[in-house]
C-alpha positions as CSV (number, residue, x, y, z in Angstrom):
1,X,7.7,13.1,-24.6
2,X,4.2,13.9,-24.6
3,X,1.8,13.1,-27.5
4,X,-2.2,14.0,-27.9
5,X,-4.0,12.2,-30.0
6,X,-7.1,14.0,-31.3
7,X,-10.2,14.3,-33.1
8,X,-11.2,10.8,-33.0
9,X,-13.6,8.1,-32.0
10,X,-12.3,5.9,-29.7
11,X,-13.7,2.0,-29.5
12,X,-13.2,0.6,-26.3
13,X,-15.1,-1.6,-23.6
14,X,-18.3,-1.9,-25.6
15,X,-18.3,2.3,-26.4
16,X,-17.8,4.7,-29.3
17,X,-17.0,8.1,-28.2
18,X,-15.0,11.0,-29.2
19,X,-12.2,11.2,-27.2
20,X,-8.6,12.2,-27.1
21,X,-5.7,10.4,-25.8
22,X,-2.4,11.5,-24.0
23,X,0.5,9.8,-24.3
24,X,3.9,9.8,-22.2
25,X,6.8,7.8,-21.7
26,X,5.1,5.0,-23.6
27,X,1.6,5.3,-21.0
28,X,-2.0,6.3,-21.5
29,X,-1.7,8.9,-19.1
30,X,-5.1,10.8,-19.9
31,X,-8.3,9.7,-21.8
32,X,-10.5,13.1,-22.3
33,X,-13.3,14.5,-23.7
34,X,-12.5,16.6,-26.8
35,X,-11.7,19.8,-25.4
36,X,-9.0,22.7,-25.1
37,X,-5.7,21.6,-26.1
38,X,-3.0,20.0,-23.8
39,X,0.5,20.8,-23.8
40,X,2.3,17.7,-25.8
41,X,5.7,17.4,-28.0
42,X,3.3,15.6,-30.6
43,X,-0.4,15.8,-32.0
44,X,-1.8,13.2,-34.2
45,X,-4.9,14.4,-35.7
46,X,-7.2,11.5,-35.8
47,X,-10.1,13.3,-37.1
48,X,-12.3,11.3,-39.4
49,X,-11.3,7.6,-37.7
50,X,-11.5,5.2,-35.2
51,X,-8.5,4.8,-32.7
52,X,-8.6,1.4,-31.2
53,X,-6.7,-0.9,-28.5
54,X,-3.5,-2.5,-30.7
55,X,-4.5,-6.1,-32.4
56,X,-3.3,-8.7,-29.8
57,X,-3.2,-11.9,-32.6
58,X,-2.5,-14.9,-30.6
59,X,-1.5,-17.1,-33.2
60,X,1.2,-16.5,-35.6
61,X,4.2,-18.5,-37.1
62,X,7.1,-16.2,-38.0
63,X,9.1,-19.2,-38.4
64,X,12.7,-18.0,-37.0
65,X,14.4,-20.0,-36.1
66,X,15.4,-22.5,-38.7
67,X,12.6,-21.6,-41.6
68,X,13.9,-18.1,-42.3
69,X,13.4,-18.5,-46.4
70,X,9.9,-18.2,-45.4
71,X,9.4,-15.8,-43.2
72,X,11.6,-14.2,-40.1
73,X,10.6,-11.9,-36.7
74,X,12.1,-9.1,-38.5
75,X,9.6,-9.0,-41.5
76,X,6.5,-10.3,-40.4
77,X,6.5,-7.9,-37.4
78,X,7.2,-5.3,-39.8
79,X,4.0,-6.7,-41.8
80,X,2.4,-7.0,-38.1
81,X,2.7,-3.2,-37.6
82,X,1.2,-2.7,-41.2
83,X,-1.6,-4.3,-40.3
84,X,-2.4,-2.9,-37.0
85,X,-1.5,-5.5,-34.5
86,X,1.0,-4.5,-31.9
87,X,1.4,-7.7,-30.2
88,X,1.6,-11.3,-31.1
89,X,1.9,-14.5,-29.5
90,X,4.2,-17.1,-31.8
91,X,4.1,-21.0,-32.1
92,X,6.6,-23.5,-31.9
93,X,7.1,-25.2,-34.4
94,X,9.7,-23.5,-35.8
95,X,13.4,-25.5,-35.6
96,X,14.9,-26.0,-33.4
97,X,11.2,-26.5,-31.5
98,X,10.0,-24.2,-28.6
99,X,10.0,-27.3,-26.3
100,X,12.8,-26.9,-23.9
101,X,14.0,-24.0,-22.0
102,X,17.2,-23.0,-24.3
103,X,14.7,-23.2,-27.3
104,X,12.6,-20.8,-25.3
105,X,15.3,-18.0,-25.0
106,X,16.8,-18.4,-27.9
107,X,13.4,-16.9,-29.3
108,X,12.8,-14.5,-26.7
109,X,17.0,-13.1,-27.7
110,X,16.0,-13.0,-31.4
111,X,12.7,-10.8,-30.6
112,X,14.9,-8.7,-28.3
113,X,16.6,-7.2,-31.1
114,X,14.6,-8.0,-34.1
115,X,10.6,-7.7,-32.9
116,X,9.2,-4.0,-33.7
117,X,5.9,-4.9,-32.0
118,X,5.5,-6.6,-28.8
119,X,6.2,-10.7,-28.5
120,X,5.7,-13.8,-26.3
121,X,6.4,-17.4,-27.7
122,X,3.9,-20.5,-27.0
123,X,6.2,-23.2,-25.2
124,X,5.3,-26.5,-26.8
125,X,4.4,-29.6,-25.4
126,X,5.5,-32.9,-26.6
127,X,5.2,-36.7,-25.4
128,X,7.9,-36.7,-23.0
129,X,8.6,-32.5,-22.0
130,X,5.8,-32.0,-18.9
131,X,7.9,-32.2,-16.4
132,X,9.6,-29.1,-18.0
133,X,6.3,-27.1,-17.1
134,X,7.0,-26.6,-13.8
135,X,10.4,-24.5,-14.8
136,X,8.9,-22.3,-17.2
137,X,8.6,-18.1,-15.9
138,X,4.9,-18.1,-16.0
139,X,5.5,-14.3,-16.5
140,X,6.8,-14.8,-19.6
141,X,4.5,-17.3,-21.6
142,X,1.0,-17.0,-23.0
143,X,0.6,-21.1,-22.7
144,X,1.6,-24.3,-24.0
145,X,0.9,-25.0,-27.5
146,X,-0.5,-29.0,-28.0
147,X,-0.8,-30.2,-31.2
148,X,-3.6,-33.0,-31.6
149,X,-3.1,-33.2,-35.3
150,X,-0.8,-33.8,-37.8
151,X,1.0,-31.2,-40.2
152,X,2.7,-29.8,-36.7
153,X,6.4,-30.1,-37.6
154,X,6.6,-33.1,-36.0
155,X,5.2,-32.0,-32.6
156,X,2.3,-34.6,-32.6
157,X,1.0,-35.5,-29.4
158,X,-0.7,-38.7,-29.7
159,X,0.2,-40.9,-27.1
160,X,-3.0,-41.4,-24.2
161,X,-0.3,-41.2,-21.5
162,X,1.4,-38.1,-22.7
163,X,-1.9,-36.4,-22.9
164,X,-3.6,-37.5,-19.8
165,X,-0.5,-35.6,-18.2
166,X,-0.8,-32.6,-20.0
167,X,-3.9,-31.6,-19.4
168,X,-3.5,-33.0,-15.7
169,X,-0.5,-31.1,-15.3
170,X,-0.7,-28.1,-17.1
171,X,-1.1,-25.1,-15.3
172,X,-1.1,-22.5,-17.7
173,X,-3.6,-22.2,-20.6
174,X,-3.7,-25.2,-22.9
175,X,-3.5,-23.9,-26.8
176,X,-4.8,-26.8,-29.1
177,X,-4.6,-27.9,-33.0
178,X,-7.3,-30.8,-32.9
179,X,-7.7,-32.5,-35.9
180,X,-7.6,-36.5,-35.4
181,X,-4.5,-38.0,-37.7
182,X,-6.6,-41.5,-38.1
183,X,-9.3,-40.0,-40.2
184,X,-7.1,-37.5,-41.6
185,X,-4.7,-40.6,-42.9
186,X,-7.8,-43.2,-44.0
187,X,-9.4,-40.0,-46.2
188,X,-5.7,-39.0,-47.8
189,X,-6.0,-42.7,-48.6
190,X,-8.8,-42.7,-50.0
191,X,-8.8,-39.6,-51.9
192,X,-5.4,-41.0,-53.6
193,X,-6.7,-44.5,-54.5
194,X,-9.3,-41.9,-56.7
195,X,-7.3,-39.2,-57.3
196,X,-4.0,-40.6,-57.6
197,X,-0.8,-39.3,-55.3
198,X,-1.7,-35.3,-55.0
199,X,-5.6,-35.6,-55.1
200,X,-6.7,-32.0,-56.1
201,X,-6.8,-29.0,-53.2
202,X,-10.2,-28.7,-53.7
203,X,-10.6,-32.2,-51.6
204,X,-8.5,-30.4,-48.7
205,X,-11.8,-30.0,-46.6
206,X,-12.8,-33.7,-47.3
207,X,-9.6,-35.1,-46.5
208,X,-9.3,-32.7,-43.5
209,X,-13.0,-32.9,-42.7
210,X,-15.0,-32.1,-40.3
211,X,-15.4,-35.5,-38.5
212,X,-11.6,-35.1,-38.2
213,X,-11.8,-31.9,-36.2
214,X,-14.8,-32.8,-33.9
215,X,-13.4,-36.3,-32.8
216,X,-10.4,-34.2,-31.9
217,X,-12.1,-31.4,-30.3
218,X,-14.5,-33.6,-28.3
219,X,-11.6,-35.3,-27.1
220,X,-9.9,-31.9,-25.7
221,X,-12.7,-31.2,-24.3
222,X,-13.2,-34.3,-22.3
223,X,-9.7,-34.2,-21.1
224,X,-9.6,-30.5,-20.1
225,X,-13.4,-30.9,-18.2
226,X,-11.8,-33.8,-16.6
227,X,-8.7,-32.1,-15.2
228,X,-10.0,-28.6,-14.7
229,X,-7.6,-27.5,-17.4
230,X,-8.2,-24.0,-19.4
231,X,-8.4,-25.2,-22.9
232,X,-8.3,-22.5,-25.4
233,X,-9.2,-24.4,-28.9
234,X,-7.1,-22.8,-31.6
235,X,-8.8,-22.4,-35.3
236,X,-11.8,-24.1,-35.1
237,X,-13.2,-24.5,-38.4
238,X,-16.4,-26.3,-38.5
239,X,-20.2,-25.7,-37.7
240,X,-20.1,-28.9,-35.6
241,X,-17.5,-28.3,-33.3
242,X,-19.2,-25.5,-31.7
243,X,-21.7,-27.1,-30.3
244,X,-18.8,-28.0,-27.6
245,X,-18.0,-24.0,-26.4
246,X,-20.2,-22.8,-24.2
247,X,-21.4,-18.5,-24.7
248,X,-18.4,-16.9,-22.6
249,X,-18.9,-14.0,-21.1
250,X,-16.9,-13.9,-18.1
251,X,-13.2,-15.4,-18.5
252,X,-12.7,-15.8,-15.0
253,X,-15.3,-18.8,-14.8
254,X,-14.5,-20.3,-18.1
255,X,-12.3,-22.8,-18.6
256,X,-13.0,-23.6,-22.0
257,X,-12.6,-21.2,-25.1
258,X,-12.5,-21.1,-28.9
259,X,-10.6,-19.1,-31.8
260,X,-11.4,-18.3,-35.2
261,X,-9.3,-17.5,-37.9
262,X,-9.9,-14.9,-40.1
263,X,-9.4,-17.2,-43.3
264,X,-12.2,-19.3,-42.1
265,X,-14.4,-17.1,-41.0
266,X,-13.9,-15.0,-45.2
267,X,-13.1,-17.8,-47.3
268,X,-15.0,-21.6,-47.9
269,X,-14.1,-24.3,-49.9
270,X,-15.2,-23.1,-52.9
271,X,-12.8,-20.0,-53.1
272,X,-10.2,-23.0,-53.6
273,X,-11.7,-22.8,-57.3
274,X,-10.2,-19.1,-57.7
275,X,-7.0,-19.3,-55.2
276,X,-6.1,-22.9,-55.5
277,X,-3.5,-24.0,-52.6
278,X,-3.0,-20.2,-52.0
279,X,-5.9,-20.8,-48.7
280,X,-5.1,-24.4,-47.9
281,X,-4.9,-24.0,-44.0
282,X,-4.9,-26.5,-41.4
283,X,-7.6,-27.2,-40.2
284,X,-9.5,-26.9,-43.6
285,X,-11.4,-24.1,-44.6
286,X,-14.8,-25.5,-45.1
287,X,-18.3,-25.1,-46.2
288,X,-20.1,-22.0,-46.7
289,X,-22.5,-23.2,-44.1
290,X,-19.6,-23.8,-41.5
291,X,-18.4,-20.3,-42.6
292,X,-22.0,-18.8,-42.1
293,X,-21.9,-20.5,-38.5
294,X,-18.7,-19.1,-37.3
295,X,-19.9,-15.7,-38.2
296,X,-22.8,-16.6,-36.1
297,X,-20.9,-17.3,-33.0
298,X,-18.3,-14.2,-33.2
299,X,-21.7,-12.6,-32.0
300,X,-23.2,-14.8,-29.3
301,X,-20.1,-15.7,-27.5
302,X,-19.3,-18.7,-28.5
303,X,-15.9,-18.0,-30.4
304,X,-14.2,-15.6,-27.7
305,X,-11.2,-14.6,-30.0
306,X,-10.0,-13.6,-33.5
307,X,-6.7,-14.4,-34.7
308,X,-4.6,-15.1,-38.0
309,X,-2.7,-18.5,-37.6
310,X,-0.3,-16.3,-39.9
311,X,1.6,-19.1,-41.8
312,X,3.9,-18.1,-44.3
313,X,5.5,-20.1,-47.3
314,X,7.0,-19.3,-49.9
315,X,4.9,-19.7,-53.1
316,X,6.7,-22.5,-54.5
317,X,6.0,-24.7,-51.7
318,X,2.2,-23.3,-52.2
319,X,2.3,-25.4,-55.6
320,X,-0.1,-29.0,-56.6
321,X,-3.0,-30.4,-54.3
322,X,-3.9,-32.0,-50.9
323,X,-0.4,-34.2,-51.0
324,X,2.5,-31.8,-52.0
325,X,1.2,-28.2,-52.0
326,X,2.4,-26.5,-48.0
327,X,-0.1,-25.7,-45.5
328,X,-0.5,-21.8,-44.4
329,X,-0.9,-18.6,-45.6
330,X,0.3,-14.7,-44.6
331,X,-2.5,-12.9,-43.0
332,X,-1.3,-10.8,-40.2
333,X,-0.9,-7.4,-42.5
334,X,-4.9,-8.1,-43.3
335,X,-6.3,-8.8,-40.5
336,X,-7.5,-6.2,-38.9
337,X,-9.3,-4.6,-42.3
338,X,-10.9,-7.9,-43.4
339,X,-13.0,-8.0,-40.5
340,X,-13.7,-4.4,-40.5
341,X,-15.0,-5.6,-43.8
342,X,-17.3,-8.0,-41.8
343,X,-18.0,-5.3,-39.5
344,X,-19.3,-3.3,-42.7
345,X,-21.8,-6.1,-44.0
346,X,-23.1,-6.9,-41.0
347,X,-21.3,-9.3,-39.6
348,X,-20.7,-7.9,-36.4
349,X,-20.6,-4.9,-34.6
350,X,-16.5,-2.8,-34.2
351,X,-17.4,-2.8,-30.3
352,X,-17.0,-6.5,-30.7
353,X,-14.0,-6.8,-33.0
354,X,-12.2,-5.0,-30.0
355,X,-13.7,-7.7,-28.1
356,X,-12.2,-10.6,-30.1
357,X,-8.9,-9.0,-31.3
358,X,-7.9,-7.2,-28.3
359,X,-9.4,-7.0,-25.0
360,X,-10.5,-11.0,-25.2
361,X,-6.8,-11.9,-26.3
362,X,-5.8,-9.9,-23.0
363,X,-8.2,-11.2,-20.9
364,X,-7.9,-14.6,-21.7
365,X,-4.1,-14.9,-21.2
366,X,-3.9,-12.4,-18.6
367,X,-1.9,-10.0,-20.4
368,X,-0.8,-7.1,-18.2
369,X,-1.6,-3.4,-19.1
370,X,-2.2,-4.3,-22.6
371,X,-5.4,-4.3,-24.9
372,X,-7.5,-1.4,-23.8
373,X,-7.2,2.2,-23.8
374,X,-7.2,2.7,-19.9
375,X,-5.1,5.3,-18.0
376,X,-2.0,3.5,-16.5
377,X,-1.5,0.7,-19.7
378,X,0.9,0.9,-22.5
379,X,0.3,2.8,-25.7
380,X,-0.1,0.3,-28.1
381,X,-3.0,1.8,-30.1
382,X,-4.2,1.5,-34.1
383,X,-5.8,4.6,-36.4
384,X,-8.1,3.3,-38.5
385,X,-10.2,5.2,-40.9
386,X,-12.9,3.9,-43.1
387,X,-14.0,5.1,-46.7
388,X,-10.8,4.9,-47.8
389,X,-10.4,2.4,-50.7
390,X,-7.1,0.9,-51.8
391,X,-6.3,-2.5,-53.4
392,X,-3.5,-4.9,-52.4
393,X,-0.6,-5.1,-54.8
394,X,2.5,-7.6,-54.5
395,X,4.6,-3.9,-53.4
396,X,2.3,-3.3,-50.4
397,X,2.5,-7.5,-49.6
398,X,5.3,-6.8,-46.4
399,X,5.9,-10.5,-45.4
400,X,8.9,-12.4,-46.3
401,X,6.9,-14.7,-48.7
402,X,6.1,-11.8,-51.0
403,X,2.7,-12.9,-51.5
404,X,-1.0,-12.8,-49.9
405,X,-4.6,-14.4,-51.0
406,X,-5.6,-10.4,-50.6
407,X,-4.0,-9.2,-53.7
408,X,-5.7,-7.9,-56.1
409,X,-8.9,-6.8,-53.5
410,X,-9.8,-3.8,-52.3
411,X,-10.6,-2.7,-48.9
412,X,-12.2,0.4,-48.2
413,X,-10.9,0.6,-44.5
414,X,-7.2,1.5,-44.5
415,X,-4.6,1.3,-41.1
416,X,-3.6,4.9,-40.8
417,X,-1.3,4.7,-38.0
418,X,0.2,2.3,-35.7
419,X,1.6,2.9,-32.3
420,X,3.4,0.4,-29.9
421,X,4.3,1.6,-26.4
422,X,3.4,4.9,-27.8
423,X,5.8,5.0,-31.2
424,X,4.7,5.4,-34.0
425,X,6.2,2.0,-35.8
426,X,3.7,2.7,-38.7
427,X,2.0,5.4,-40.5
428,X,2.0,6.6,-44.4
429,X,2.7,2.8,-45.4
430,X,6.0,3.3,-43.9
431,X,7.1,0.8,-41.2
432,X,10.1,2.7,-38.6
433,X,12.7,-0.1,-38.4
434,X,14.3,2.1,-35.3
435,X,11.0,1.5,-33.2
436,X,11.4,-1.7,-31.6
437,X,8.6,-3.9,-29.4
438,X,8.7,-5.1,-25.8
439,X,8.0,-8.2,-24.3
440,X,4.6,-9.1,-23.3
441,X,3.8,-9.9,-19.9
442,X,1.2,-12.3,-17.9
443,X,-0.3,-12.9,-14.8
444,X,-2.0,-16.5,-15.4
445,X,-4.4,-16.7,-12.4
């Protein structure tokens, strides 16, 4: 099976050109100039968009097993494909947690047969699991996830000892939630003895504040300059904390990285006013000064990856303040065209949104023949086209939760097509259940 795809601009490695594509047996097995036609089985006519790598999001929660009223592999891969991403790396704090080697393959079976974009599953570290490390297939991992913080499903790492060992120990790269549970508890505290037992949401980023995350991060940081370990800083959310991450620009020498999250880099605190709990996250979302200075360092290399920390709940659970109202929200399906958004007011250039959602991602976890268009890698490869309004409605929303703090806006980029390992899984808002991902494999050097 051959396929051409034509007619449109391709963004890859820092370049826009008009180039076609040709596909076969799942490979890029030609990148061309825009010239006579090729024999193929398929064309897709890309004429009028932008064909780029497939979204690599390395931070989702699809929550199978154990919290499948929320959300399950099935779904939010479906809304994955919708979105544009082809591949996704998953936490584990799901139940039973990803924090033994049955727990691992358990997940790894369900994606098998249920995943229709390609997977790979964080193995998480607790107080008392390193010496696990050493028996994990370093093929088959992005990392070990370490949560620093609380609201992790009761993965909390907050023993000296435990984490001295980690970051002496680990030899893959180190994933980390830093917030720092003290301050966290004393401002909950506080806020109640005001506030009473469910202070309102709009006190999230007080309670969750910014001290919280910087005595956290400055911590990670320490321990991971003091080991050698590669610390990759999940969600960081404040102005402060950046200070810590030096501009990468070559991810062989760098040892320590940041993400940002797409709901911190589009919302602030104040959007709690109009959404309520609908955007409280861990960490908080914050100020729009904190907001403004994560835009900032998308551009000068300071924040080396974009990803979603999709978090579904269902929206009953998303109900009262800082107390009783869940943490999370469903991004993955708008992802991608919120920061093509950004890309349209300024924010940043779509050479390095392919930077920070795909070839970054790749890059940074060694992922192998995955997020870029070169000859020899795998097809996973998103259409987008741009002037093409449509608004979210609760019918579009594909994740298991049924809702997203999207609806009701309208974008005016739209995800035309999405192919993983060169099938098309979406296109014409319809998501192919046949078409099923692959796993996702690393070579951690």
């Amino acid at each position: 099976m051959i396929t051409l795809i034509k007619g449109g601009r391709i963004v890859n490695e820092g370049h826009v050109t008009k180039a076609d594509i040709v596909i076969e047996d799942g490979n890029i097995i030609e990148v061309r100039g825009q010239k006579e036609e090729v024999r193929c089985d398929e064309v897709i006519d890309a004429t009028g968009c932008y064909i780029l790598p497939g979204i690599i999001d390395d931070h989702v929660h699809f929550r199978e097993p154990g919290l499948t009223e929320k959300a399950d592999i099935d779904t939010e891969s479906r809304a994955a494909a919708a979105g544009g991403v082809t591949s996704y790396f998953d936490m584990p704090n799901c139940n039973p947690q990803t924090t033994t080697l049955d727990a691992l393959a358990q997940k790894q079976a369900l994606a098998r047969e249920k995943s229709h974009v390609n997977y790979a599953f964080f193995y998480g570290a607790t107080n008392d699991n390193v010496e696990t490390f050493s028996q994990l297939d370093a093929t088959k991992i992005p990392g070990i996830k370490l949560f620093m913080g609380s609201s992790t499903g009761n993965m909390l790492v907050d023993c000296d000892e435990a984490l001295e060992r980690i970051f002496k120990e680990c030899k893959f790269p180190l994933m980390a939630h830093c917030e720092d549970t003290a301050i966290i508890n004393r401002n909950m505290e506080e806020a109640k003895g005001a506030w009473g037992d469910d202070p309102p949401v709009n006190l999230h980023a007080m309670i969750r504040s910014e001290e919280a995350c910087l005595t956290s991060t400055r911590k990670a940081v320490a321990l991971a300059q003091k080991y050698g370990t590669r610390l990759h800083v999940a969600h960081v959310s404040s102005a402060e904390e950046l200070e810590l991450f030096a501009v990468c620009r070559d991810f062989a020498s760098t040892k320590i990285t940041a993400e940002a999250c797409v709901g911190h880099l589009y919302f602030t605190q104040l959007d709690h006013e109009r959404l309520g709990a609908k955007i409280k996250v861990n960490p908080s979302i914050k100020t729009p000064v904190d907001q403004f200075m994560l835009r900032e360092a998308l551009t000068d290399g300071r924040i080396s990856i974009v990803a979603t920390d999709h978090a579904p709940h269902l929206l009953s659970q998303k109900q009262g303040g800082c107390a009783k109202a869940a943490s999370g929200m469903p991004m993955v399906q708008f992802s991608l065209v919120t920061m093509l958004e950004l890309v349209d007011e300024g924010v940043l250039t779509i050479q390095r949104l392919v930077e920070l959602m795909c070839h970054n991602p790749a890059r940074l976890f060694g992922v192998q023949r995955r997020g870029f268009l070169r000859v020899g890698y795998r097809a996973d490869i998103t259409i987008v086209r741009p002037k093409s309004p449509w608004t979210v409605t609760s019918d579009c929303i594909l994740s298991k939760c049924g809702w997203s703090p999207m609806e009701g806006h309208q974008y005016q980029w739209r995800v035309e097509r999405t192919l993983c390992n060169g099938q098309t899984v979406y296109s014409n808002g319809q998501v192919d259940n046949d078409v099923l991902g692959e796993p996702i494999t690393f070579s951690h050097q």
